[in-house]
C-alpha positions as CSV (number, residue, x, y, z in Angstrom):
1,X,9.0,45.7,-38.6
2,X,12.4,46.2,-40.5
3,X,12.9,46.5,-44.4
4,X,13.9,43.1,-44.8
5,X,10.1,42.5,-43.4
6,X,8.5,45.4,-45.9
7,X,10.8,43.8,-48.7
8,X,8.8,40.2,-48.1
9,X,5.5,41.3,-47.2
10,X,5.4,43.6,-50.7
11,X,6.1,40.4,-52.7
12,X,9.3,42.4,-54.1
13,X,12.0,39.0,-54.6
14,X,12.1,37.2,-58.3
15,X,14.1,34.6,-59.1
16,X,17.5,35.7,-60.2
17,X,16.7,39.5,-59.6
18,X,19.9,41.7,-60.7
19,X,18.2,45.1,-59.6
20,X,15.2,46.9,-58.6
21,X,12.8,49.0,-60.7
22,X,9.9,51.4,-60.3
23,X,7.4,49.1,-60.0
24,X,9.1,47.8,-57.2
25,X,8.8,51.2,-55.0
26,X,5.1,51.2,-55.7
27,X,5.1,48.2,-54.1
28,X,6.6,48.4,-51.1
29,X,4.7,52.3,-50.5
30,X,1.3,50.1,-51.1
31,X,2.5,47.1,-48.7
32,X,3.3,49.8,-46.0
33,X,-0.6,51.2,-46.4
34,X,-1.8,47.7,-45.9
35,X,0.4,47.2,-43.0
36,X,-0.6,50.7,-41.4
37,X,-4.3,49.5,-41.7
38,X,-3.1,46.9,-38.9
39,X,-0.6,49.0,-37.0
40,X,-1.2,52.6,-37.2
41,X,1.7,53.3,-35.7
42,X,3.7,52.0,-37.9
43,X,6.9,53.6,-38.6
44,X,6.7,55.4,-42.0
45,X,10.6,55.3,-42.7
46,X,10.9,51.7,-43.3
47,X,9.2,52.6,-46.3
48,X,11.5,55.4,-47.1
49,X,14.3,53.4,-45.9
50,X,13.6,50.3,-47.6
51,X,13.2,52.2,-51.1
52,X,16.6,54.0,-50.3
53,X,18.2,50.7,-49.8
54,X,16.6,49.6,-53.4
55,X,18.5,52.4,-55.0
56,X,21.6,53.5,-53.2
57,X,22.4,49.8,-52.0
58,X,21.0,47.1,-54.5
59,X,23.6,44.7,-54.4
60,X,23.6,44.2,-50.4
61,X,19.9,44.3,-50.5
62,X,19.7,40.9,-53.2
63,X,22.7,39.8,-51.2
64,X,20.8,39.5,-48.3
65,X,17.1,38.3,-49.9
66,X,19.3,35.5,-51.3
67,X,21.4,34.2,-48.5
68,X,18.7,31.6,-46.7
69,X,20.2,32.6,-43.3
70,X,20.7,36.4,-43.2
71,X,16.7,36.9,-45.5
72,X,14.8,33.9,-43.4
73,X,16.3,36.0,-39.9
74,X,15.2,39.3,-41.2
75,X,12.4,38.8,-42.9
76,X,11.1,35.7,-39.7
77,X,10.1,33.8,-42.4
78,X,11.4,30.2,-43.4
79,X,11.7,29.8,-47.0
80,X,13.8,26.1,-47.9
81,X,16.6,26.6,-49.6
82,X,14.8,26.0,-53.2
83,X,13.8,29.5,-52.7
84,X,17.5,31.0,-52.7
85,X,20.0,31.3,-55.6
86,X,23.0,29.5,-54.4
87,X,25.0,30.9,-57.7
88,X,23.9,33.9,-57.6
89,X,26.9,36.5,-58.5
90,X,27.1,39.5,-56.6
91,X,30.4,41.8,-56.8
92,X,30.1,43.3,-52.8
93,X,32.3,42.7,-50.1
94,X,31.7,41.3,-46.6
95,X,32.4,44.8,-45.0
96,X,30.0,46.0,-47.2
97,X,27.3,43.8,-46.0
98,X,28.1,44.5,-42.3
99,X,27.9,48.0,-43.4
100,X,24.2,48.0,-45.0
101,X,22.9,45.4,-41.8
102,X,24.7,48.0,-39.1
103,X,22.9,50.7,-40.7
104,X,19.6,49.1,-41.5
105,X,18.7,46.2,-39.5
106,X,21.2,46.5,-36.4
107,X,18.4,46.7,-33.7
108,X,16.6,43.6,-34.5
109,X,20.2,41.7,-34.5
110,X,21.1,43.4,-31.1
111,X,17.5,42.4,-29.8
112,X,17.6,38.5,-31.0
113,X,21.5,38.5,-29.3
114,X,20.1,39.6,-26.2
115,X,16.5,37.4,-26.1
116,X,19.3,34.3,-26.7
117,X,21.6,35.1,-24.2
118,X,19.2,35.4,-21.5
119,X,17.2,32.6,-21.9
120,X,20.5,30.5,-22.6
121,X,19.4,29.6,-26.3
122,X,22.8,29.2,-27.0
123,X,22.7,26.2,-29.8
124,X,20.2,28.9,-32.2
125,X,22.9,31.5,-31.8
126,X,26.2,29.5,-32.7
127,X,23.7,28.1,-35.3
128,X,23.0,32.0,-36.9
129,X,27.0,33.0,-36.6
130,X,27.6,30.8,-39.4
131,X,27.0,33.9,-41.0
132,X,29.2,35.8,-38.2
133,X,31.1,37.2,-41.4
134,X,28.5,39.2,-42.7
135,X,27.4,40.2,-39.6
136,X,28.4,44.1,-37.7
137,X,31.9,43.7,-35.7
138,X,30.1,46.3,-33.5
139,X,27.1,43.8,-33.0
140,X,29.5,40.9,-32.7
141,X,31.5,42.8,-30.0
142,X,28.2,43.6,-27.9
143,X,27.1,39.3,-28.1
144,X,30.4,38.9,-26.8
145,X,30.6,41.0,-23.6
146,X,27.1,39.9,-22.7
147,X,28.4,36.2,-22.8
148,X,31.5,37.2,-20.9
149,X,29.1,39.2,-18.6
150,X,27.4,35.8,-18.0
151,X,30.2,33.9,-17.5
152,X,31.6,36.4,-14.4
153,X,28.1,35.9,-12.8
154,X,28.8,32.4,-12.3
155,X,32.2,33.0,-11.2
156,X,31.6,35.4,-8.8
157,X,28.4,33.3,-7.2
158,X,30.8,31.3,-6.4
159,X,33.4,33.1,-5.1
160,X,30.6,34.1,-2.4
161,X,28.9,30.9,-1.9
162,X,25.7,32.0,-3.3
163,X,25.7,29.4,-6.4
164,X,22.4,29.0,-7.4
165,X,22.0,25.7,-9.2
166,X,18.8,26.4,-11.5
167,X,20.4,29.5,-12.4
168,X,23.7,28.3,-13.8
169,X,22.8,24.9,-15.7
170,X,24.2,26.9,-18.6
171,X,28.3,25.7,-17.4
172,X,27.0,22.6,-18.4
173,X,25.7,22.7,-21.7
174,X,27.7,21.8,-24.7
175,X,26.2,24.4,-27.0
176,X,27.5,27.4,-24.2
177,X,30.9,26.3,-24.8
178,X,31.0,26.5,-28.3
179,X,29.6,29.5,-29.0
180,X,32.1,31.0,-26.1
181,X,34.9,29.5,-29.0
182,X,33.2,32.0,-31.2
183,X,34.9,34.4,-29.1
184,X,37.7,32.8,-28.3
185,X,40.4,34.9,-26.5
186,X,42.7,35.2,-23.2
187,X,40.5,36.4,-21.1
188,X,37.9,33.4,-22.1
189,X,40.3,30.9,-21.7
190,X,41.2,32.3,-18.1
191,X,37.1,32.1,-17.1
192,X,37.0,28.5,-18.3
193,X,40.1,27.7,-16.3
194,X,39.2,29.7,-13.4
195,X,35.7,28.0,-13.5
196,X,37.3,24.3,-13.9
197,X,39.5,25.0,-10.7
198,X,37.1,26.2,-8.3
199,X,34.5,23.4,-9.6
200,X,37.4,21.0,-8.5
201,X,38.0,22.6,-5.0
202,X,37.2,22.5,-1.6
203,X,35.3,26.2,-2.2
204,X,32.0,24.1,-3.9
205,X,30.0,21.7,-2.1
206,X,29.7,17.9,-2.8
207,X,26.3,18.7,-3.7
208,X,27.1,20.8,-6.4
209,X,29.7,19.1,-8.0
210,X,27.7,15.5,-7.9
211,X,25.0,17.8,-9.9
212,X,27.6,19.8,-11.9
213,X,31.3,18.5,-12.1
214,X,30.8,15.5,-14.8
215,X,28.1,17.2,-17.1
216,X,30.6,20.3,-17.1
217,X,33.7,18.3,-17.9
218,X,32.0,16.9,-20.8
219,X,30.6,20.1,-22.2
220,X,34.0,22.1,-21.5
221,X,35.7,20.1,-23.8
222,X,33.4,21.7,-26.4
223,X,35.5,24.9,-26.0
224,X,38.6,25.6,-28.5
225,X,40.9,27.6,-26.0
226,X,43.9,29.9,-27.4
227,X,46.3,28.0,-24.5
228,X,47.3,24.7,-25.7
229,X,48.0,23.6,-22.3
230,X,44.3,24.6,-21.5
231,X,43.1,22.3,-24.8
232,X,45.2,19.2,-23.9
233,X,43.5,19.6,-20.0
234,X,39.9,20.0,-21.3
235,X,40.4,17.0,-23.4
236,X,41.7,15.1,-20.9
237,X,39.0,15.9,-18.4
238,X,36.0,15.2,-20.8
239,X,37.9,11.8,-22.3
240,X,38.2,11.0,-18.5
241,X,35.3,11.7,-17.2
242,X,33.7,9.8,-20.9
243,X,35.4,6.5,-19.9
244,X,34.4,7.4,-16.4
245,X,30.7,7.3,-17.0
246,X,30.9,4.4,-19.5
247,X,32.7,2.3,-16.5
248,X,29.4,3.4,-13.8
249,X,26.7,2.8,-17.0
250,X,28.3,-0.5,-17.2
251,X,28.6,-1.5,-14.0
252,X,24.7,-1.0,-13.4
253,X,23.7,-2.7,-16.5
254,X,25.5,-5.8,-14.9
255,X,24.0,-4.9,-11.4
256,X,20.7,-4.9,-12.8
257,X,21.3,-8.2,-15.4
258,X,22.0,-10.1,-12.1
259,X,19.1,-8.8,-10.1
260,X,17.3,-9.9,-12.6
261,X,18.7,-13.3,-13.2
262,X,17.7,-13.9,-10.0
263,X,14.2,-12.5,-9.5
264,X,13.9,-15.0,-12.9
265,X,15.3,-17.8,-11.2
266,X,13.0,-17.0,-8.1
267,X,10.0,-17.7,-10.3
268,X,10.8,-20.6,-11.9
269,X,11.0,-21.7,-8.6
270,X,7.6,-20.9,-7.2
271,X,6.3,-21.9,-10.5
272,X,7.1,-25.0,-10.2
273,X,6.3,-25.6,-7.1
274,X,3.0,-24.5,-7.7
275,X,2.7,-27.0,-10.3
276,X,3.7,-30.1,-7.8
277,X,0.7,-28.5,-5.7
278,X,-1.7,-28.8,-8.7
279,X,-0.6,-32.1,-9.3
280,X,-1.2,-33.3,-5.6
């Protein structure tokens, strides 16, 4: 459990709430009892952190319990956005925020990074880093070398022949590519390059790239490079590859409206000459 978890469970938000008062720390110290009835082991400083947070820290605290985002993450609830203050006026700064989440709340962001990453949930986090402003640069760093850590894997399976193809569907999702624009850089751009040449050579096997090559032309196009010569290539590639696919759809629609045609025309057929049977 973190504070922002203590905060909801003790029933401490009000609509346009400018501070916090005594009544509000006898709240949380009675939630935590409740909660320690379940969970003995519950870790006493949340309390004492979450009350510390009230007093030295009360604009980042409402800044958070009124951002939908950053309090529904926290808190794993999932309030609708009548439940948040979209006006609400509150003179702190962004560093000031990824100051009070780094000190309070940085483990639970680290471990929701890391739960995403590995099982390639990769649309829920470029989804959360709309609030990437708010969020620890320190975090933010971390999220970035484990996706750059991902990327390499591929990239040297290849470069020894030991692609495995469940393993790597990832190069061909849309949502990995633009959450690696998140983090656009030059050592990104030369993975996706890198990644786009050997998926075009002789070193992968027909049977990989039938699988692989089209889906991953598409989805590369999803990322916003640094390189302008790399942007104008992946654009190419995925409007190619688009008109491409819209030429082979096409052509088997009209493959299978003729079969069809004729398996119609078939049966007429033998209709009707069942009928000059009957009629016999």
């Amino acid at each position: 459990m973190n504070i922002i978890e203590l905060f909801e469970k003790a029933g401490i938000y009000a609509e346009n709430q400018s501070g916090f008062n005594f009544e509000d720390t006898v709240k949380v110290k009675k939630q935590l009892e409740v909660e320690r009835t379940n969970n003995p082991n519950l870790d006493t400083n949340i309390a004492t952190n979450l009350i510390a947070a009230m007093n030295e820290n009360p604009n980042e605290l409402l800044f958070i319990s009124n951002n939908r985002i950053l309090y529904n993450f926290f808190a794993k609830t999932n309030h609708s956005r009548n439940r948040f203050v979209s006006d609400l006026k509150i003179d702190e700064s962004k560093l000031d925020i990824q100051n009070f989440i780094e000190k309070h709340l940085k483990i639970d962001l680290e471990a929701y990074f890391d739960e995403k990453i590995s099982k390639n949930r990769f649309e829920e986090l470029d989804n959360f880093l709309t609030v990437k402003e708010f969020l620890p640069q320190s975090s933010l760093n971390k999220l970035s070398t484990k996706l750059a850590e991902k990327f390499d894997e591929v990239l040297d399976a290849i470069e020894k022949n030991a692609i495995d193809i469940s393993t790597f569907t990832f190069i061909k999702q849309r949502s990995f590519y633009d959450l690696l624009s998140q983090f656009k850089s030059v050592e990104n751009d030369r993975r996706v390059k890198e990644l786009l040449n050997v998926m075009t050579s002789t070193l992968v096997s027909l049977d990989i790239k039938v699988v692989y090559l089209n889906p991953m032309m598409l989805a590369m196009g999803n990322y916003k490079p640094i390189n302008d010569d790399l942007a104008y290539t992946l654009k190419t590639n995925k409007d190619e590859t688009e008109i491409r696919t819209q030429k082979v759809s096409s052509s088997s629609s009209s493959a299978l409206s003729t079969g069809g045609t004729i398996v119609m025309v078939i049966i007429v057929i033998r209709i009707i000459l069942l009928m000059a049977r009957c009629s016999q």
